[in-house]
C-alpha positions, 0 to 999 in steps of 0.5 A, spaced: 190 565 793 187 573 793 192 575 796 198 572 791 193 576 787 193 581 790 201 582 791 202 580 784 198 586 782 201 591 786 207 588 783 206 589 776 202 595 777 210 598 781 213 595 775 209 598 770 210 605 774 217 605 773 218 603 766 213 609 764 218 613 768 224 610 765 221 611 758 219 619 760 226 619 763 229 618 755 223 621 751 227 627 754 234 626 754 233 625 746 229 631 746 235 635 748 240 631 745 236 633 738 235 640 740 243 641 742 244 638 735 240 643 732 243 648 734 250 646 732 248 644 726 245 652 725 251 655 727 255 649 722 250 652 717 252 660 718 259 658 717 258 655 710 253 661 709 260 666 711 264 661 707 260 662 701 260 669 701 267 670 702 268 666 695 263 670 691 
């Protein structure tokens, strides 16, 4: 009976392992994603900024 225990332990301790990897994984994949939107929203930002001042 222990050592069903034991293998079940090992098991979930596995499993909780790659979860904790796969959610590492994807806190880094949205960091990117927002960094790589940030900086073509500056660049959207510095073309309205030229647009403004070509109107004026």
């Amino acid at each position: 009976m222990k050592k069903i225990i034991s293998i079940i332990l090992v098991l979930v301790a596995l499993f909780g392992i790659v979860a904790a990897g796969l959610s590492a994984k994807a806190a880094l994949d949205t960091k990117d994603h927002y960094s790589k939107a940030g900086e073509e929203n500056d660049k959207n930002m510095k073309a309205v900024d030229d647009g403004l001042a070509q109107l004026e």
